[in-house]
N, C-alpha and C positions, 0 to 999 in steps of 0.2 A: 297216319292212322285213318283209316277210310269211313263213313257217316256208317256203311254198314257194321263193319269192324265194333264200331263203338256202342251200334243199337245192340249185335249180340252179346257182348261185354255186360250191355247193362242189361240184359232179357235173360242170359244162364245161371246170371246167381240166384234169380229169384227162383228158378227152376230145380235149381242146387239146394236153397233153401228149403221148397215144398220137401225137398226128395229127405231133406234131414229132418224135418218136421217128425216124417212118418217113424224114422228112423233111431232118432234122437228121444225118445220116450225117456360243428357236429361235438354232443355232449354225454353227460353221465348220466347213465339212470340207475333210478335206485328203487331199492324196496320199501313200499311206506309201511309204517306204525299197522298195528289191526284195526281196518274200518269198518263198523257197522253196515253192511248189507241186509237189507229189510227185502222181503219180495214181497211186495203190497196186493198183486194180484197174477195167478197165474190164468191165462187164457183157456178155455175148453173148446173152439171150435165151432164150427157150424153144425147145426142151422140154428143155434137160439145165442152165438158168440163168437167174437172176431179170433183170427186168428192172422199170427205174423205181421206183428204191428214193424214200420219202415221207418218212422218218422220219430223225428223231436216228439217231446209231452209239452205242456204248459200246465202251469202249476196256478191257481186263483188264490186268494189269502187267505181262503177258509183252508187252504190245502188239499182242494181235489185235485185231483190229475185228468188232463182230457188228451184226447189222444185221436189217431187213428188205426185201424187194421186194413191191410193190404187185401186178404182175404177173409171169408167168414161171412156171419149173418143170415138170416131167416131168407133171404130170397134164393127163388130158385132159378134167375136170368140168367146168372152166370157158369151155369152146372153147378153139383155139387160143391166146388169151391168158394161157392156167395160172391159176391161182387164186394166187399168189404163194408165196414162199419165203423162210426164214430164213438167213442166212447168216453165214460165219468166215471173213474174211479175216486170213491172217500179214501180221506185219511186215515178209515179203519180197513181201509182194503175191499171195501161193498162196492161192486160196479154197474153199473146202468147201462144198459145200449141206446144211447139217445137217438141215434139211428141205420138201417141196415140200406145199403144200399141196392137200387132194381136196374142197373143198367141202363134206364130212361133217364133218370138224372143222378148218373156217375155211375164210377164203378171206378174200381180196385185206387183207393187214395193213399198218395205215400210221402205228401206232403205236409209239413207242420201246419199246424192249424194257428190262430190269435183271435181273441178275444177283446172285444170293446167294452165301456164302461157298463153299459146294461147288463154284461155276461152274456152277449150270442157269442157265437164260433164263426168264425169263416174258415174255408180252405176250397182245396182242390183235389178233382180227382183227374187220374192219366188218361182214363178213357170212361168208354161211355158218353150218355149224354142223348139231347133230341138229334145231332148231327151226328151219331155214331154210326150207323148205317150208311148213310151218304158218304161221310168224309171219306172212309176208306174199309171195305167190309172187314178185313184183316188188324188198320189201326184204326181203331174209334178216336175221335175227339178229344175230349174231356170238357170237363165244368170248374168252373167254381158257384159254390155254393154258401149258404150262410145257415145258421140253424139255432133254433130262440133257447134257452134255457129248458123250455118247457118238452123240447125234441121237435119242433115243427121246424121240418129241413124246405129251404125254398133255392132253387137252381136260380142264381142274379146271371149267369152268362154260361150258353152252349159254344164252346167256340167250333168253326166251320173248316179250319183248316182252308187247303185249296181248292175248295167247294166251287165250281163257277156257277152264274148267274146273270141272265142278261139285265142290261146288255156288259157289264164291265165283271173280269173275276173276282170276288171276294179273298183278297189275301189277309185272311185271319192265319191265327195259330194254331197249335194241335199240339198233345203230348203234355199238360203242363206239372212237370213231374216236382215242382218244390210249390214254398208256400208263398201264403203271400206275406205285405206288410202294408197298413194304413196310415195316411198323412193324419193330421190335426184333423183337415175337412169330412174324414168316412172314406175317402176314395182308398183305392185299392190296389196293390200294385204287383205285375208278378211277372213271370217269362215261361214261355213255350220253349223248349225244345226244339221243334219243326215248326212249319211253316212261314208265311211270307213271301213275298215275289219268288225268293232263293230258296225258299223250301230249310233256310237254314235256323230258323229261329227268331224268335221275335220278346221284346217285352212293351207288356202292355197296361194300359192304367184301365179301372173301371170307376167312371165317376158316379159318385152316390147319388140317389134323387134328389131333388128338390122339395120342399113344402107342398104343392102342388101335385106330385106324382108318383110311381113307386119301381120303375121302370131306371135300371143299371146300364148305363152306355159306355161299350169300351172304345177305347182308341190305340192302334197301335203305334206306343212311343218309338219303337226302332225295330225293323226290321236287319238282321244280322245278313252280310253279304262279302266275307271273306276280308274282308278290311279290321274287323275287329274280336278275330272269334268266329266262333259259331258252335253252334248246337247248345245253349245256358241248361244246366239242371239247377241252378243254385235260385234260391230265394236273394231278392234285394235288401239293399241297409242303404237307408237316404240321410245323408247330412241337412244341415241350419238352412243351408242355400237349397235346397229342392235337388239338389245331386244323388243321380242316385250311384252305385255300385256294385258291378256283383263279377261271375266268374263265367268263364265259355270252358268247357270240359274238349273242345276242341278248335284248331283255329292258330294264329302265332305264326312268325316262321317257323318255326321248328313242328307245327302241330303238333303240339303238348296242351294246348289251351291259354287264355289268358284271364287277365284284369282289367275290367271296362269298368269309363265312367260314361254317365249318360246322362249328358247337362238338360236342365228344364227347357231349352229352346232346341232340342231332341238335338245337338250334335255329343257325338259317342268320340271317344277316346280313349284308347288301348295305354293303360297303364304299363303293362307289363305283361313278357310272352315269354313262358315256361319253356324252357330246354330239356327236358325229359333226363333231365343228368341228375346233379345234386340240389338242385334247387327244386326241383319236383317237379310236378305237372299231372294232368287231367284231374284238375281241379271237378269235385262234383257238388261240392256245396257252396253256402255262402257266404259272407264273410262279416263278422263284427268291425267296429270302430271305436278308436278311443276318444276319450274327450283333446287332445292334440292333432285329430284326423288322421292315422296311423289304422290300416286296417291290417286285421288278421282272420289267416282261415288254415287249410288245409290240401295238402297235394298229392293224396294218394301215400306217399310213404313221407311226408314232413307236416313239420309246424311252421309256417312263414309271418312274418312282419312284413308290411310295405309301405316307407314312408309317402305322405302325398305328393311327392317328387317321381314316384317308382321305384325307388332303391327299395332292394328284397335282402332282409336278412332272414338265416333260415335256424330257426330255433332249435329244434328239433328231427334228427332223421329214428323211424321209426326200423327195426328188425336188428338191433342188440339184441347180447344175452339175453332172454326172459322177457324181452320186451314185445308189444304187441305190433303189429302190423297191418295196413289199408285202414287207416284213418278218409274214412270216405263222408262222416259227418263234420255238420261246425262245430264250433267253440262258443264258450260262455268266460266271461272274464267278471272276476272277484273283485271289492274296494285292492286290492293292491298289487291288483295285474296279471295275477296267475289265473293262467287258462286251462280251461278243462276240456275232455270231449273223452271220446270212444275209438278204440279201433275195433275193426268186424273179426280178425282173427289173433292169433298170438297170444303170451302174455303167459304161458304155462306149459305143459304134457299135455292138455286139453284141446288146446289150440280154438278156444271158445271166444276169446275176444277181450278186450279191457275198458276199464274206465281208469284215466289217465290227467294226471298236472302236470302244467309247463310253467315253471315259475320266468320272470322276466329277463331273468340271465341266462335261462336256456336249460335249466338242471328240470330234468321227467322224472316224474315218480310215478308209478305204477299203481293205483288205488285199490284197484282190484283186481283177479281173475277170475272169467267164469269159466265153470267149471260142469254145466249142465241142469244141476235140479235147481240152482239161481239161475239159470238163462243162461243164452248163449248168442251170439252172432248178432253185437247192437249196431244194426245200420245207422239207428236213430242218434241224435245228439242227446245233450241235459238239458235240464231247467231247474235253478233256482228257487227253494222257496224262501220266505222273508227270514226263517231263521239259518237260511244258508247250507241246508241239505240241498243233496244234487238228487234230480229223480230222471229218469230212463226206461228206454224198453228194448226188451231183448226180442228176436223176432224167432226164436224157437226155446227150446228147454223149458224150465218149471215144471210142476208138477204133472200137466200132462203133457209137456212135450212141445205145445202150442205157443208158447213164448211169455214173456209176463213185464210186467208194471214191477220195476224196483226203486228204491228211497236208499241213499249213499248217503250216511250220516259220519263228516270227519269229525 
């Protein structure tokens, strides 16, 4: 599968998606009990509201929902389709746009966001940015960003891509299409897509200021270079020891992709390379862990286990009877191991998508089908809130068509 192969892969659905926006107005699986599906917020669109949210939600204890939209929002940088927006939905379904994005700093974000203990936001967006223009006039850069409670968004890193600059080239990254995640100290941690010596992808820390300063300085922890992968879209998950882990959506012998770790003293290690067979491959997200270091995520059409040895056992193949198919988000795992997550199509006549459990032996149950006026098409994964509802976003249908915030209550 060739780097182009893979960028059109991931650039037609979203194309797919706009087109149905407009439009749109191995084991058992079973059918679960009737679940309470809430739509907490359906999207209207630009210019004064996002539209086509990509991403996880996060859920705070008071029960808001934050979010991002790929497109939408009051600005006009990015034509008619906004440059995307961050958003607060309440627990009664009231939403705030805490900010629209201007293509100066970001544009169209599609990766999950987290929050620290004060309640700011951080994430990223794919492009855009102050190096969007330089890096490449066709693919802009991207940022990440941080944004206070009160909606003051502030750009901590434009990354450069393979900007040169004398006397030596700057091999930053470019593209960084998931989220990030923060150590104990505030730093930051995420991966590009492209860039790097090899243009193949990089992941990178941003260490937090000092008492002293207010100034975010990245470093790139690993540059990807056919040894371990290449091209990451997934977000990291760091264990006890400072390890961290995630996924290359291509890369392996087989180029299917694989499972990297990437020890503190930056040498990388290819857990595990997907064979495009039964055990799955082009991994596009990230992966959780358990408290035994047992990571799980997802492979395009499966549910995988991988012990810290690499051994892959595969939980789940998706496209049964009635069952949905391209689980392309993560997973969330409950006190007793069952994992949840979404696929983008399947699951019905509808062919709108699911929300779906994998209990630890392997048995799927189907949670839900969407079916249109509840949404449709969740690129996004879930989140948890403390009483154990799952919340999500669909990235078309609801009531206008524009996609929506819904609350899965088993």
């Amino acid at each position: 599968m060739s780097t182009l192969h893979s960028t059109l892969n991931r650039i037609a659905p979203k194309l797919f998606l706009l087109a149905a926006i407009l439009v749109l107005l191995v084991t058992t699986t079973q059918r679960a009990p009737a679940q309470t599906l809430t739509t907490l917020y359906s999207f209207a669109g630009p210019p004064n509201d996002g539209v086509q949210p990509m991403a996880s939600p996060i859920v705070d204890s008071q029960g808001n929902v934050y979010g991002t939209t790929y497109f939408g929002g009051d600005s006009s940088s990015c034509g008619s389709a906004g440059c995307g927006t961050v958003f607060k939905v309440s627990a009664t379904g009231s939403e705030t746009v805490l900010h629209s994005f201007n293509f100066a700093d970001g544009a169209n974000p599609e990766g999950a966001l987290i929050m620290d203990m004060q309640g700011n936001v951080y994430g990223t967006t794919s492009q855009g940015g102050r190096f969007g223009r330089t890096c490449d006039t066709d693919n802009p850069c991207g940022t990440v960003f941080e944004i206070t409670p009160s909606g003051t968004e502030t750009t901590l890193h434009n990354f450069r891509g393979p900007l040169i600059t004398a006397p030596a080239p700057v091999h930053d990254g470019y593209y960084p299409w998931a989220g990030l995640i923060m150590d104990a100290q505030g730093n930051l941690y995420g991966t590009t897509y492209t860039g790097g010596p090899d243009n193949l992808g990089t992941v990178f820390e941003l260490t937090a200021p000092g008492s002293g300063g207010a100034t975010w300085n990245e470093s790139i922890l690993h540059s990807f270079d056919f040894t371990q992968g290449w091209n990451p879209t997934c977000s990291l998950v760091m264990d006890a020891h400072g390890n961290l882990y995630g996924t290359t959506s291509q890369g392996g012998e087989a180029n299917w992709g694989t499972v990297f770790k990437l020890a503190p003293n930056g040498t990388a290690t290819e857990l595990y390379a997907f064979t495009g067979g039964e055990d799955g491959g082009g991994p596009y997200a990230g992966l959780i862990m358990d408290a035994q270091g047992n990571l799980y995520g997802t492979g395009i059409d499966v549910v995988f286990e991988l012990t810290p040895d690499g051994t892959e056992t595969v939980l789940h193949t998706f496209g049964q009877s009635g069952d949905g198919y391209e689980a392309r988000a993560g997973l969330v795992m409950d006190s007793e191991g069952n994992l949840y997550g979404t696929t983008v199509y399947g699951g019905g006549p509808d062919n709108l998508g699911t929300v779906y459990k994998v209990t630890p032996s392997g048995t799927e149950t189907v949670l839900h089908a969407f079916s249109g006026p509840d949404g449709g098409y969740p690129w996004g994964g879930l989140a948890f809130d403390v009483q154990g509802n799952l919340y999500g976003t669909t990235s078309v249908g609801g009531a206008n068509g524009q996609g929506t915030v819904f609350k899965l209550t088993p």
